[in-house]
Predicted model as a PDB file, atoms N, CA, C, CB and O in Angstrom, pLDDT in the B-factor column:
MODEL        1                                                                  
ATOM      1  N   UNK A   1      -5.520  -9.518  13.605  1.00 80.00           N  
ATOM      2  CA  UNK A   1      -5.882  -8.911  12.345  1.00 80.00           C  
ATOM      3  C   UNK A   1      -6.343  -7.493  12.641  1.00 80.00           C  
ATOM      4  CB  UNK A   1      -6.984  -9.733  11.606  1.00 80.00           C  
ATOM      5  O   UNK A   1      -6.982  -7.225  13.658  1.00 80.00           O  
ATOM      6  N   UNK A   2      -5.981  -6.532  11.663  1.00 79.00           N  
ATOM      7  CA  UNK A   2      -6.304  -5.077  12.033  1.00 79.00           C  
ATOM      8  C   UNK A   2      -7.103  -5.054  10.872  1.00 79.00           C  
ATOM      9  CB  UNK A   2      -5.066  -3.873  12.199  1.00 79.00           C  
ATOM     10  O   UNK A   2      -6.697  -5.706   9.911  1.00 79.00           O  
ATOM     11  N   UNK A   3      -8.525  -4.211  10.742  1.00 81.00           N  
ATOM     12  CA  UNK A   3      -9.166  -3.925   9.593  1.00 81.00           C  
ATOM     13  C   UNK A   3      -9.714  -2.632  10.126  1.00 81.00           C  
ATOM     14  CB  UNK A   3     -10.187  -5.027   9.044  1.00 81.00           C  
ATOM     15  O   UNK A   3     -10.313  -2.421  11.180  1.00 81.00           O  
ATOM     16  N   UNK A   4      -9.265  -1.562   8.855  1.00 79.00           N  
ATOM     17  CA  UNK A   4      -9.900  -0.217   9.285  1.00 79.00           C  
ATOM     18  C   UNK A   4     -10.590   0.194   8.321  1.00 79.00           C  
ATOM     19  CB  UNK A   4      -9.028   0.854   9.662  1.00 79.00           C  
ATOM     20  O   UNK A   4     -10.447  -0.223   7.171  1.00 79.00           O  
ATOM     21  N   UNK A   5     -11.517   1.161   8.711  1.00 76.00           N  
ATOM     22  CA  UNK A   5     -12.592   1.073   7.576  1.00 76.00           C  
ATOM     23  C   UNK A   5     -12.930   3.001   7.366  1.00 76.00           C  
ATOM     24  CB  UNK A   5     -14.306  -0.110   8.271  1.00 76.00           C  
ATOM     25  O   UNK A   5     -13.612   3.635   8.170  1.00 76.00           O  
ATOM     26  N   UNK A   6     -12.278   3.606   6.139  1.00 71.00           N  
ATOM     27  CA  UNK A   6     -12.477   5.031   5.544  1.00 71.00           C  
ATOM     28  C   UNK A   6     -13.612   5.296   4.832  1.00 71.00           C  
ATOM     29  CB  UNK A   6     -11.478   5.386   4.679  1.00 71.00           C  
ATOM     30  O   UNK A   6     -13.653   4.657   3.780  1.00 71.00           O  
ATOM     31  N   UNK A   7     -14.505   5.978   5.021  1.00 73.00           N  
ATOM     32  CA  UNK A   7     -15.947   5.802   4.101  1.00 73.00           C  
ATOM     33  C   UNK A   7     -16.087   4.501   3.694  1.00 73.00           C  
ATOM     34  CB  UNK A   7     -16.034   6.671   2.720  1.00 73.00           C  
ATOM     35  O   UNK A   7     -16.533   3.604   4.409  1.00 73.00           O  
ATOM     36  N   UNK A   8     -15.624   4.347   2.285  1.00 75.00           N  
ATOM     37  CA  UNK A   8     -16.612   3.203   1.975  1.00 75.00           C  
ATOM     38  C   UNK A   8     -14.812   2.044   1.470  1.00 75.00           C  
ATOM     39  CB  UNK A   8     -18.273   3.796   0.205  1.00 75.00           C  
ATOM     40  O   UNK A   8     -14.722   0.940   0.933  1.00 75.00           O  
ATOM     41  N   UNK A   9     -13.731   3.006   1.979  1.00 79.00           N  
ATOM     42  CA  UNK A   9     -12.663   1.873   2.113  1.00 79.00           C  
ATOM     43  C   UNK A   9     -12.426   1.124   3.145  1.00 79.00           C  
ATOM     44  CB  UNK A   9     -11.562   2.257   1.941  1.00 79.00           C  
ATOM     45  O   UNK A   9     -12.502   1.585   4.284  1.00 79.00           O  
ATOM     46  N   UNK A  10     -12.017  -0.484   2.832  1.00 81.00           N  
ATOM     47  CA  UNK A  10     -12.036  -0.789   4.066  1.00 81.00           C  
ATOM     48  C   UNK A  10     -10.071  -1.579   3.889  1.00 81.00           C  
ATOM     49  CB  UNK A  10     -13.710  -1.945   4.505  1.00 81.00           C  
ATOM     50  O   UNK A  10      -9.683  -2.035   2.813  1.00 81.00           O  
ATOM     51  N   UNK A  11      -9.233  -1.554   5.072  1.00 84.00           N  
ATOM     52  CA  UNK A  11      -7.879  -2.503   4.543  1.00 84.00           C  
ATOM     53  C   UNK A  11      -7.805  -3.113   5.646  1.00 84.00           C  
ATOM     54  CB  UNK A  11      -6.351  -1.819   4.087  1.00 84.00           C  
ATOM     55  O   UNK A  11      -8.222  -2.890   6.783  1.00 84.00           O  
ATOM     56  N   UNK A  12      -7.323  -3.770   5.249  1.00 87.00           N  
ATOM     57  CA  UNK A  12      -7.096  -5.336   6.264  1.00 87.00           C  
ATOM     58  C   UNK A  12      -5.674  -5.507   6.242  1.00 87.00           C  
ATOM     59  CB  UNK A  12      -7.856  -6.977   5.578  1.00 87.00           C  
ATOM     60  O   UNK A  12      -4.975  -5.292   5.252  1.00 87.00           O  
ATOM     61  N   UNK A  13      -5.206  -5.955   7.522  1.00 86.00           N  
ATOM     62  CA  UNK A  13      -3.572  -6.606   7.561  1.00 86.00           C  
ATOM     63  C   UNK A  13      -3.436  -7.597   8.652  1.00 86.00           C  
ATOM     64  CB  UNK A  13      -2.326  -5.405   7.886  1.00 86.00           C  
ATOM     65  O   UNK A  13      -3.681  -7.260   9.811  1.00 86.00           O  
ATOM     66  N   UNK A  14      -3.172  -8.439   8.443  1.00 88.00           N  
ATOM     67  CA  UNK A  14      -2.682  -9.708   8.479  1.00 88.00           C  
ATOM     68  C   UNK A  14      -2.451 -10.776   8.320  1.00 88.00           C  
ATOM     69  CB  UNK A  14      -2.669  -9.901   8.719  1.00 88.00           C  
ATOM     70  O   UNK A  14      -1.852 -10.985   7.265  1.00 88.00           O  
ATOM     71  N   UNK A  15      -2.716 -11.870   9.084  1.00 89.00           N  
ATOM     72  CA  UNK A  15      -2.074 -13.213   8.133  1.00 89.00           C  
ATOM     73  C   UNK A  15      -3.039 -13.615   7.622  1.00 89.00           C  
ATOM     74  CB  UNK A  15      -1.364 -14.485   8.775  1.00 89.00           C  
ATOM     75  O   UNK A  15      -4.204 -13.580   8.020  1.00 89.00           O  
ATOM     76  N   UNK A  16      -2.274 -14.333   6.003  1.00 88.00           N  
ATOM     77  CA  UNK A  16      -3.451 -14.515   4.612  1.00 88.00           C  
ATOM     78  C   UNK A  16      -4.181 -15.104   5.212  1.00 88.00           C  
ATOM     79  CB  UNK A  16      -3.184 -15.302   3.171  1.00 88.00           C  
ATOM     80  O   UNK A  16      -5.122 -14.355   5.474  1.00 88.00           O  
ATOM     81  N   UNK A  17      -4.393 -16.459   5.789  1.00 94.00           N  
ATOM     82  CA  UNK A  17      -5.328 -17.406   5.951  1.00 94.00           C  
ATOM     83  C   UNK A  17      -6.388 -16.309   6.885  1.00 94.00           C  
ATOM     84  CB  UNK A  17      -4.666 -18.947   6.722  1.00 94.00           C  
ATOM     85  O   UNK A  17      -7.596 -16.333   6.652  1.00 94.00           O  
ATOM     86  N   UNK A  18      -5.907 -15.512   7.780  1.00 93.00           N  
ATOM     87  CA  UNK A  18      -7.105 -14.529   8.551  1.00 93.00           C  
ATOM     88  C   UNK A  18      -7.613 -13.475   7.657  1.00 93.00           C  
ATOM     89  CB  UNK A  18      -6.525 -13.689   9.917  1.00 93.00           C  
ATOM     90  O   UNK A  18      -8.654 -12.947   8.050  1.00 93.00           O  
ATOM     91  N   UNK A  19      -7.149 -13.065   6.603  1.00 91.00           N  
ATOM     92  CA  UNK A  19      -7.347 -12.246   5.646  1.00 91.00           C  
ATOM     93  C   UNK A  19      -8.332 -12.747   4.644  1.00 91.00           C  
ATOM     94  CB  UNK A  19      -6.168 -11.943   5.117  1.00 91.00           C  
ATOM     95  O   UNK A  19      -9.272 -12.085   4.204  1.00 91.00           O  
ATOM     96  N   UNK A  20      -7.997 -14.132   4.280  1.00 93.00           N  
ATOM     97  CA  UNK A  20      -8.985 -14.576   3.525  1.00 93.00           C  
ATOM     98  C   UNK A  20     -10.349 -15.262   4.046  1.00 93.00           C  
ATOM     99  CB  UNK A  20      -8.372 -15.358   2.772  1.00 93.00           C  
ATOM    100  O   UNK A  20     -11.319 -15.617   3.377  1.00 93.00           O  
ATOM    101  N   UNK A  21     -10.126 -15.349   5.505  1.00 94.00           N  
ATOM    102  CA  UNK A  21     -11.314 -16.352   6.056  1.00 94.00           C  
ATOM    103  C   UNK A  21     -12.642 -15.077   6.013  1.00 94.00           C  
ATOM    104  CB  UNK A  21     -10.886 -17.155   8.052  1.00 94.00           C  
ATOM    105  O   UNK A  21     -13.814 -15.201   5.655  1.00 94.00           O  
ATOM    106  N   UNK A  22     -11.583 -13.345   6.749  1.00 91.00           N  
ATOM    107  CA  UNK A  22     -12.315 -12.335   7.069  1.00 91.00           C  
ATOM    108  C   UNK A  22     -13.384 -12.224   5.484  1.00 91.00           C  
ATOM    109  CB  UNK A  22     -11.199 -10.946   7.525  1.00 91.00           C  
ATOM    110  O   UNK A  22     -14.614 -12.249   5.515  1.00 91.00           O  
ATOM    111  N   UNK A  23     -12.316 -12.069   3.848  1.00 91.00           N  
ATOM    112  CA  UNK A  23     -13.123 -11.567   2.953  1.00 91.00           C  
ATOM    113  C   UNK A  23     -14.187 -12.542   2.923  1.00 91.00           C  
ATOM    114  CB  UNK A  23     -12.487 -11.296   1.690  1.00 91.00           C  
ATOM    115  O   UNK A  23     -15.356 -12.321   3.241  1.00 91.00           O  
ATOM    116  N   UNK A  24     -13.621 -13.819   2.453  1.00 94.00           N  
ATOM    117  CA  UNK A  24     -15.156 -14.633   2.301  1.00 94.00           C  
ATOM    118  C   UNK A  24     -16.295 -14.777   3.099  1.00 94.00           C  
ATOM    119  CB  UNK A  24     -15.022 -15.832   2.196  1.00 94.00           C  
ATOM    120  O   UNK A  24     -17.282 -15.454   2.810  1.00 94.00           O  
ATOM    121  N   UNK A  25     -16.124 -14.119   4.108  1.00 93.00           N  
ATOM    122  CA  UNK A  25     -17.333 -13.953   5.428  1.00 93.00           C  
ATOM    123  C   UNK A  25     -18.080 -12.726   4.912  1.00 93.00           C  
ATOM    124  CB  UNK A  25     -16.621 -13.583   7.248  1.00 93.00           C  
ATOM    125  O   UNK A  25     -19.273 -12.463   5.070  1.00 93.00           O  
ATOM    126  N   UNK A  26     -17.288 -12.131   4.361  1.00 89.00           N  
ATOM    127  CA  UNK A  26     -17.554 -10.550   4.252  1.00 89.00           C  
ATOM    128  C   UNK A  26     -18.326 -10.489   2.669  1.00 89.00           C  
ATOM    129  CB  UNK A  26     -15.832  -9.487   4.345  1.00 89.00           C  
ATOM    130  O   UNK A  26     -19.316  -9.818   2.376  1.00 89.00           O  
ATOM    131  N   UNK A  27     -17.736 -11.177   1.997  1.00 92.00           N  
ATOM    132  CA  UNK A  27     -18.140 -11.460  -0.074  1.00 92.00           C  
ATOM    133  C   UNK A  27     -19.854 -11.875   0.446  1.00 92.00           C  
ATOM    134  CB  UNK A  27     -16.857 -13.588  -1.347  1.00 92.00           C  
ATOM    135  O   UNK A  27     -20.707 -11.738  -0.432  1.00 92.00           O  
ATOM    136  N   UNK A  28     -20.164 -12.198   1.360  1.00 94.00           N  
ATOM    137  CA  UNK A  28     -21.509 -13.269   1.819  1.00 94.00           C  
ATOM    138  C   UNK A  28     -22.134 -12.487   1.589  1.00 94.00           C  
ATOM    139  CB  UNK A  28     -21.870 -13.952   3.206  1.00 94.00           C  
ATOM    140  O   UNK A  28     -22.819 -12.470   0.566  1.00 94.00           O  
ATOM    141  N   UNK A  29     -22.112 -11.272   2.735  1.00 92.00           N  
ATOM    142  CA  UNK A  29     -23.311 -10.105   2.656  1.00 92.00           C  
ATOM    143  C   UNK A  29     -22.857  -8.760   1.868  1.00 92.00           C  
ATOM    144  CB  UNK A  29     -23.764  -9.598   4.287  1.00 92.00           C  
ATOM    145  O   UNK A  29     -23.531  -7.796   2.230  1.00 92.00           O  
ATOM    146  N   UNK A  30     -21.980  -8.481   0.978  1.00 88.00           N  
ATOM    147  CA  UNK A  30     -21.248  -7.348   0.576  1.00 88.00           C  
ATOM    148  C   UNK A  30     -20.533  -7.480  -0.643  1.00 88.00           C  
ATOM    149  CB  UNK A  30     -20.383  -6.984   1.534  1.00 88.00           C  
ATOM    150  O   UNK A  30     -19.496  -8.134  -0.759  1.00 88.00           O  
ATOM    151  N   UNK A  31     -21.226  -6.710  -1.754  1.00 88.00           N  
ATOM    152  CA  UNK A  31     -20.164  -6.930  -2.929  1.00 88.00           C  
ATOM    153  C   UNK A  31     -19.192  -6.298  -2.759  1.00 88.00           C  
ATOM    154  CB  UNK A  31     -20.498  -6.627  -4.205  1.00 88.00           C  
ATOM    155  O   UNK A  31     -19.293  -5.258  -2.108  1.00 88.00           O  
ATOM    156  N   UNK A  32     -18.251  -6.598  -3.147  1.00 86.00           N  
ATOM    157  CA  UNK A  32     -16.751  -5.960  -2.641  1.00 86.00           C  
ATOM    158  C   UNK A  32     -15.649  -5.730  -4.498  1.00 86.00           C  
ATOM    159  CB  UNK A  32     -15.735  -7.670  -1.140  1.00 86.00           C  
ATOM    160  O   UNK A  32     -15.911  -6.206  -5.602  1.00 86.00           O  
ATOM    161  N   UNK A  33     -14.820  -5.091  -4.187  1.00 88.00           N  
ATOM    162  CA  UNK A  33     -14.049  -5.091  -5.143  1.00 88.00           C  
ATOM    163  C   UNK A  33     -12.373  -5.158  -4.543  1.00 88.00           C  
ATOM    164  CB  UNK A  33     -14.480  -3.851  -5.982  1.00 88.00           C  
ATOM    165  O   UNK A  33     -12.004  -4.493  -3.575  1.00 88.00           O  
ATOM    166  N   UNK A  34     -11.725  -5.829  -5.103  1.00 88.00           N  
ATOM    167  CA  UNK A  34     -10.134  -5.912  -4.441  1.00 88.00           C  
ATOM    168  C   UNK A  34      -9.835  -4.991  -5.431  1.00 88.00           C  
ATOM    169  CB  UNK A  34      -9.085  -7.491  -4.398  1.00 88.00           C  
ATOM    170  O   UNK A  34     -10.411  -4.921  -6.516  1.00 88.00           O  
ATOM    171  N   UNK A  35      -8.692  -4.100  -4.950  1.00 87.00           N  
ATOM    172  CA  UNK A  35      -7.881  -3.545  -5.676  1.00 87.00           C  
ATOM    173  C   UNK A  35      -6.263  -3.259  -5.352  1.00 87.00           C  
ATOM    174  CB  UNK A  35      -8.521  -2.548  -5.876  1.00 87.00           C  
ATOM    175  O   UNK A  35      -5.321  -2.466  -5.338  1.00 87.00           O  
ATOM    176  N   UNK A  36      -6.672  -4.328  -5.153  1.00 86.00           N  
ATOM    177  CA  UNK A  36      -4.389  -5.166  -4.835  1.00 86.00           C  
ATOM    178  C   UNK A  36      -3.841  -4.485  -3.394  1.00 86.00           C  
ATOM    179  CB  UNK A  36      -2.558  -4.195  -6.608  1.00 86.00           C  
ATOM    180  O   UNK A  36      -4.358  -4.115  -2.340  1.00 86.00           O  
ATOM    181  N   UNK A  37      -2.486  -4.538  -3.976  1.00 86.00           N  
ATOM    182  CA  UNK A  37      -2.223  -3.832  -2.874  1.00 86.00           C  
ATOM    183  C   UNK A  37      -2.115  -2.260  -2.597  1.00 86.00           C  
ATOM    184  CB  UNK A  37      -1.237  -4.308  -2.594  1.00 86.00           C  
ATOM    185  O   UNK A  37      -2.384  -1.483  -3.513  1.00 86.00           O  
ATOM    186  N   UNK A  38      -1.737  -1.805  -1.391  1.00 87.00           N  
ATOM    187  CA  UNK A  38      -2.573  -0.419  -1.241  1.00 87.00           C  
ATOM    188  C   UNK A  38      -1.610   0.789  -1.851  1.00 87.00           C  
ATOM    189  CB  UNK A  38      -2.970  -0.072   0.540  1.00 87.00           C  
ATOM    190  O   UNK A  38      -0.554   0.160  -1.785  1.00 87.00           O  
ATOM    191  N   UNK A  39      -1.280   1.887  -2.318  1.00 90.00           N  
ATOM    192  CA  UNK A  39      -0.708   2.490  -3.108  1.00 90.00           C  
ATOM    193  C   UNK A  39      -0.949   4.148  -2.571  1.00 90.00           C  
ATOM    194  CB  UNK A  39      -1.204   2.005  -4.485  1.00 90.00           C  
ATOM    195  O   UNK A  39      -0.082   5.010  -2.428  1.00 90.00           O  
ATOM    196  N   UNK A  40      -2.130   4.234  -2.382  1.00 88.00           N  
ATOM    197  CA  UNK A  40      -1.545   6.071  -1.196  1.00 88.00           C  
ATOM    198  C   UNK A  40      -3.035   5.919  -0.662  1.00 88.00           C  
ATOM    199  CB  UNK A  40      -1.084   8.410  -2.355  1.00 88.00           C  
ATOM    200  O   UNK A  40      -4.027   5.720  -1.363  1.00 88.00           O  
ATOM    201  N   UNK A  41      -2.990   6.061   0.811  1.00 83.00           N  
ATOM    202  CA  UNK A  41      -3.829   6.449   1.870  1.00 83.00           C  
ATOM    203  C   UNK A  41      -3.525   7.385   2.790  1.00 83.00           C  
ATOM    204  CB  UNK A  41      -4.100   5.526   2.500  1.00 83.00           C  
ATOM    205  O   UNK A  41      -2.622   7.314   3.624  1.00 83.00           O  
ATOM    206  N   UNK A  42      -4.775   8.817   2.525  1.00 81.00           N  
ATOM    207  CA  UNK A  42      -4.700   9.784   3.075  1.00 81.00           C  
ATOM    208  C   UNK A  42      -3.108  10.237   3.545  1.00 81.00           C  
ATOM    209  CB  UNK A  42      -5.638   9.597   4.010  1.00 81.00           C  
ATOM    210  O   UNK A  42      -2.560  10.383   4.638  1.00 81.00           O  
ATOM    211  N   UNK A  43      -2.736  10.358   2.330  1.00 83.00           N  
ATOM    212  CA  UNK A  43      -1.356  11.674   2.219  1.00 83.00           C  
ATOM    213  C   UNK A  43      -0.325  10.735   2.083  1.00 83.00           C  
ATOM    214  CB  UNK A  43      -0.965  12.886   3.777  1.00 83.00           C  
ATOM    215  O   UNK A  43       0.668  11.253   1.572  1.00 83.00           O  
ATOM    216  N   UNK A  44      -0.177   9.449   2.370  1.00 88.00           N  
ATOM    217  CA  UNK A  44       0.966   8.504   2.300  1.00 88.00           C  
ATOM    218  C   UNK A  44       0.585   7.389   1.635  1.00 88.00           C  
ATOM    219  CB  UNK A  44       1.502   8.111   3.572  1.00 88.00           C  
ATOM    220  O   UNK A  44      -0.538   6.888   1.694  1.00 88.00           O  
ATOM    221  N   UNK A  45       1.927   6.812   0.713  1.00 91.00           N  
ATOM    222  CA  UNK A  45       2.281   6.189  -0.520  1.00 91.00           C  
ATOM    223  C   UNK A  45       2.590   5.299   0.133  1.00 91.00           C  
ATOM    224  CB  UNK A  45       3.191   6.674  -1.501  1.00 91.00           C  
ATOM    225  O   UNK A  45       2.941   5.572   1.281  1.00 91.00           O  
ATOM    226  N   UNK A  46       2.596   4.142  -0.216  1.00 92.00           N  
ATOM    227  CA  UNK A  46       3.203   3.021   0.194  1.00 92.00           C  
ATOM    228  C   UNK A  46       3.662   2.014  -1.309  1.00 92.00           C  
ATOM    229  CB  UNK A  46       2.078   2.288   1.295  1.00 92.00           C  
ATOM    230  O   UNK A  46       3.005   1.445  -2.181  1.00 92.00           O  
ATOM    231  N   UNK A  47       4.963   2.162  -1.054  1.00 92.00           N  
ATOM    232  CA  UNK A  47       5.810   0.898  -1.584  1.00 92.00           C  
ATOM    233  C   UNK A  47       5.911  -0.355  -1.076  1.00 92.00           C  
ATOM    234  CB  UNK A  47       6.997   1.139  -1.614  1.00 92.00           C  
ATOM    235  O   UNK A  47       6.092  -0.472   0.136  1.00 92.00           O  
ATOM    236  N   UNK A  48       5.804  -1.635  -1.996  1.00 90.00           N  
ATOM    237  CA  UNK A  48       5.736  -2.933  -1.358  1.00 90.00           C  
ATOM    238  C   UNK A  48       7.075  -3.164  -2.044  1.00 90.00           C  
ATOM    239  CB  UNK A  48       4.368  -4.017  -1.646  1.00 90.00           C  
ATOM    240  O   UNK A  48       7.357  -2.675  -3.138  1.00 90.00           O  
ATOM    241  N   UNK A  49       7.869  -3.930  -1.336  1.00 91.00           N  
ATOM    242  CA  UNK A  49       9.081  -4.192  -2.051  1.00 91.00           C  
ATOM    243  C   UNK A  49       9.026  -5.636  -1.467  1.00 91.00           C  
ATOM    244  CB  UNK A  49      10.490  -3.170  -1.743  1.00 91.00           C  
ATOM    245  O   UNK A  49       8.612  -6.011  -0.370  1.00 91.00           O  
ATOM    246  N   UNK A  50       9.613  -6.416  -2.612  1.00 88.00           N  
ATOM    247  CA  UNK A  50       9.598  -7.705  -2.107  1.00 88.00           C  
ATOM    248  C   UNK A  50      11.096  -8.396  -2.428  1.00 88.00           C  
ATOM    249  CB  UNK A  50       8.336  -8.502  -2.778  1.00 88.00           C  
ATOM    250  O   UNK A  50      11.767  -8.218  -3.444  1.00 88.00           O  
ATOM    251  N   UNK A  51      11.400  -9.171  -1.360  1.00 86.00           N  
ATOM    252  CA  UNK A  51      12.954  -9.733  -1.094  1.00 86.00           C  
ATOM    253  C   UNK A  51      13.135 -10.693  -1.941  1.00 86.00           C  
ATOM    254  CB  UNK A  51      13.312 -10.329   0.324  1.00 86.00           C  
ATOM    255  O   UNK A  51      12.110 -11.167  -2.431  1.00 86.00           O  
ATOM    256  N   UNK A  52      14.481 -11.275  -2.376  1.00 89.00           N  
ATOM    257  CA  UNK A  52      14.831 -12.193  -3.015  1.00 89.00           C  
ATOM    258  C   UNK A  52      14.345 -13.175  -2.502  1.00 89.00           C  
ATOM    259  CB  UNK A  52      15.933 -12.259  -3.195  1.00 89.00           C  
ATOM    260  O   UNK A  52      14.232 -14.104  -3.302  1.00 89.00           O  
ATOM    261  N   UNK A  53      13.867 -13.466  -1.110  1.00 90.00           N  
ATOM    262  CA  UNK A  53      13.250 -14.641  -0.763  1.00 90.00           C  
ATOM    263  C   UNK A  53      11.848 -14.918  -0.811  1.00 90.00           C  
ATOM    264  CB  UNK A  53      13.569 -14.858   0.320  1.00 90.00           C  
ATOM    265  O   UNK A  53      11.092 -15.818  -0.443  1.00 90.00           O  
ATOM    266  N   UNK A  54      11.771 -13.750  -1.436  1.00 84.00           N  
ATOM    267  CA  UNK A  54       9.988 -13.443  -1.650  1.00 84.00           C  
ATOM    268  C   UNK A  54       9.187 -13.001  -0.454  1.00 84.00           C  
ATOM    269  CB  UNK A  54       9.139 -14.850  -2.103  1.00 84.00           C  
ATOM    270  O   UNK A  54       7.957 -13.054  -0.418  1.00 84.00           O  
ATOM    271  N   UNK A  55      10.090 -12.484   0.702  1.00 87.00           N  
ATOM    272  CA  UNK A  55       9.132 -11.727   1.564  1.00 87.00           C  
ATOM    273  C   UNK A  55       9.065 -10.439   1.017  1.00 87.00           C  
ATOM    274  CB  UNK A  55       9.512 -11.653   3.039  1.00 87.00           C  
ATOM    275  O   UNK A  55       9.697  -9.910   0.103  1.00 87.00           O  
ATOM    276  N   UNK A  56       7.791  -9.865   2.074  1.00 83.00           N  
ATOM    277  CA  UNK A  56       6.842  -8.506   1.349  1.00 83.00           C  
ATOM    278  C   UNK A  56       7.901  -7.411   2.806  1.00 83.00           C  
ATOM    279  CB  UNK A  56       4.113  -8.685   1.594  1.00 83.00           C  
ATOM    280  O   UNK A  56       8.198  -7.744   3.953  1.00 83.00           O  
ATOM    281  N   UNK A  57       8.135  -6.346   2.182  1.00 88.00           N  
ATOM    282  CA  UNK A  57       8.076  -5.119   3.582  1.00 88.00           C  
ATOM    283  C   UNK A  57       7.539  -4.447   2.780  1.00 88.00           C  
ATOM    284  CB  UNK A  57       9.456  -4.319   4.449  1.00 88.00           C  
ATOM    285  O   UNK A  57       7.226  -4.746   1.627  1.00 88.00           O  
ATOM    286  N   UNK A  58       7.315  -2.967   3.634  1.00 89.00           N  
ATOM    287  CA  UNK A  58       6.536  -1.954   2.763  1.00 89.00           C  
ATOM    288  C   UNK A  58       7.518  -0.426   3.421  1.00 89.00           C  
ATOM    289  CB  UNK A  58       4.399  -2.005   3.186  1.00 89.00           C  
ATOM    290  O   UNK A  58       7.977  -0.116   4.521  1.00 89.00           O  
ATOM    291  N   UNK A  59       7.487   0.173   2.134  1.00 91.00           N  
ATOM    292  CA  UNK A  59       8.336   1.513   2.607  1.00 91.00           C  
ATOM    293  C   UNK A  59       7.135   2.487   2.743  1.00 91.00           C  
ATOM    294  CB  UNK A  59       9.629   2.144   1.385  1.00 91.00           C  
ATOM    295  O   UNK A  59       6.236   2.380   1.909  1.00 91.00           O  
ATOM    296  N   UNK A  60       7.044   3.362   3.650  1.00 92.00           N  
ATOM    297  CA  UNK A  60       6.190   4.448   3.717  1.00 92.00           C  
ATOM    298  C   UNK A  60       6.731   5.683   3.771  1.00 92.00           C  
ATOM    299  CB  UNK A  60       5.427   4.349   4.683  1.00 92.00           C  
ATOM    300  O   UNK A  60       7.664   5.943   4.531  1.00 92.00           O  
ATOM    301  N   UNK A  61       5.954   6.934   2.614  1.00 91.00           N  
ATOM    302  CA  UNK A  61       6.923   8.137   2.613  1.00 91.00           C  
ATOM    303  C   UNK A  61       5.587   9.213   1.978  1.00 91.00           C  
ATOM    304  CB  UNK A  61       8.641   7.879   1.411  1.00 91.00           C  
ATOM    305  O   UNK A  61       4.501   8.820   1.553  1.00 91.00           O  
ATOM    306  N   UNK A  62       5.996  10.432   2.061  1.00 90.00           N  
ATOM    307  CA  UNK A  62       5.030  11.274   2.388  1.00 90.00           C  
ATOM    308  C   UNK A  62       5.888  12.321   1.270  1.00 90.00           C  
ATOM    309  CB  UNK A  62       4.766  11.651   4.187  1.00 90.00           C  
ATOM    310  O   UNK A  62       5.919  13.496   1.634  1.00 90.00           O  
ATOM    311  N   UNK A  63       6.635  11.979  -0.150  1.00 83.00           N  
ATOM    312  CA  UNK A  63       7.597  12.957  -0.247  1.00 83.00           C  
ATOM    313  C   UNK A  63       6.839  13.772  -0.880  1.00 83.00           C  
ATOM    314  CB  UNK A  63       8.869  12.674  -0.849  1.00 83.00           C  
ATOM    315  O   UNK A  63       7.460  14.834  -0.930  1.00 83.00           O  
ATOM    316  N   UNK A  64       5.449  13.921  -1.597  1.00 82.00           N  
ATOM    317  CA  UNK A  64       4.981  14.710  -1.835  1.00 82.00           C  
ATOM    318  C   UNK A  64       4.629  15.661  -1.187  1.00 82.00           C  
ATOM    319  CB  UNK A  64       4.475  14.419  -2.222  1.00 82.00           C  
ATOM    320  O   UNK A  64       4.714  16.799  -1.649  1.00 82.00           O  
ATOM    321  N   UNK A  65       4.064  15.359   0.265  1.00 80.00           N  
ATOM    322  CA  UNK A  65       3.792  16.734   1.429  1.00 80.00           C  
ATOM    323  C   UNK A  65       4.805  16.939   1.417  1.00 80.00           C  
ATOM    324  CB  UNK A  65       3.238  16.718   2.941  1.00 80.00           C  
ATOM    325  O   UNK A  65       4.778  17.818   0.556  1.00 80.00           O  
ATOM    326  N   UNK A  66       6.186  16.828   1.781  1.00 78.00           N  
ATOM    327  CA  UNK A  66       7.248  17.067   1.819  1.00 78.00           C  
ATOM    328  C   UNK A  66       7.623  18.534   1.175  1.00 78.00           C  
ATOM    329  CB  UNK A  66       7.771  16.004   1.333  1.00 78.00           C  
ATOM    330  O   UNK A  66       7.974  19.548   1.778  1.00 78.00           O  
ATOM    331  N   UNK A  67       7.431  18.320  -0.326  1.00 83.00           N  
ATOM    332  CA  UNK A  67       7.824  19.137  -1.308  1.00 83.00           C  
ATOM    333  C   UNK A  67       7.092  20.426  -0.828  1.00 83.00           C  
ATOM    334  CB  UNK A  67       7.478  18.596  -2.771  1.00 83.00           C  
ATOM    335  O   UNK A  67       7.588  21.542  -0.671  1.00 83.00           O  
ATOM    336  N   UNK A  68       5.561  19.955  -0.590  1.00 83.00           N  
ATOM    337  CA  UNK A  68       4.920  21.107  -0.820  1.00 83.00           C  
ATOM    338  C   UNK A  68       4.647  22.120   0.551  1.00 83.00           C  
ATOM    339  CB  UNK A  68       3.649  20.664  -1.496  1.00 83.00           C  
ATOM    340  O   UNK A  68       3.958  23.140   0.513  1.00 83.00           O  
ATOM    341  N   UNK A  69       5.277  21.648   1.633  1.00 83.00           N  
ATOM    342  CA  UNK A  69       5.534  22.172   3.068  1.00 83.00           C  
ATOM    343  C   UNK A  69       6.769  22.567   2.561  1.00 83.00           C  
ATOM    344  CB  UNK A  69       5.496  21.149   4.475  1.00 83.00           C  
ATOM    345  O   UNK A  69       6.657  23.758   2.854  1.00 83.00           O  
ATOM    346  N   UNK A  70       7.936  22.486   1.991  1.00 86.00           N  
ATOM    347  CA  UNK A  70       9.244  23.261   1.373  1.00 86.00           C  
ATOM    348  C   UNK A  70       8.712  24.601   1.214  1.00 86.00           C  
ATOM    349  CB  UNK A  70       9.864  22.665  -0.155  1.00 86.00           C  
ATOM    350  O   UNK A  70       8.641  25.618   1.904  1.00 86.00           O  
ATOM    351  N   UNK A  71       8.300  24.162  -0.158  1.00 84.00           N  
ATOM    352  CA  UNK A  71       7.838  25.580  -1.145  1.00 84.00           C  
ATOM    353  C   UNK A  71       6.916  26.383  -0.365  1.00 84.00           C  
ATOM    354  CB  UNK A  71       6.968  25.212  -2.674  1.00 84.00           C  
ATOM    355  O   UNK A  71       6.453  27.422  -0.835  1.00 84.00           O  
TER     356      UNK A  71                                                      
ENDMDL                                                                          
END                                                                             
């Protein structure tokens, strides 16, 4: 399990059952708030795309710096 922690963000990745054993350890001493899955951290977006078989990948892309290192 990887959990990294930005000021007062913290994300977690890996498997649910280690994901969920980590929050409810964590809900004990810490009010917490979920806010799904993750959507842009420090300069990069992340897309979750999920397969017809219902697995998760995630695309990662930066096209906004992109643009603005162009111009």
């Amino acid at each position: 399990m990887l959990i990294a922690v930005y000021v007062d963000d913290v994300l977690i990745a890996g498997k649910k059952k280690d994901i969920d054993g980590f929050k409810a350890e964590f809900k004990k001493t810490y009010k917490i708030t979920e806010l799904g899955d993750l959507k842009r951290h420090l300069g990069i977006w992340f897309e979750w795309i999920k397969s017809e078989s219902g697995e998760k990948s995630i695309k990662l892309h930066m096209d906004d710096m992109a643009t603005k290192i162009v111009k």
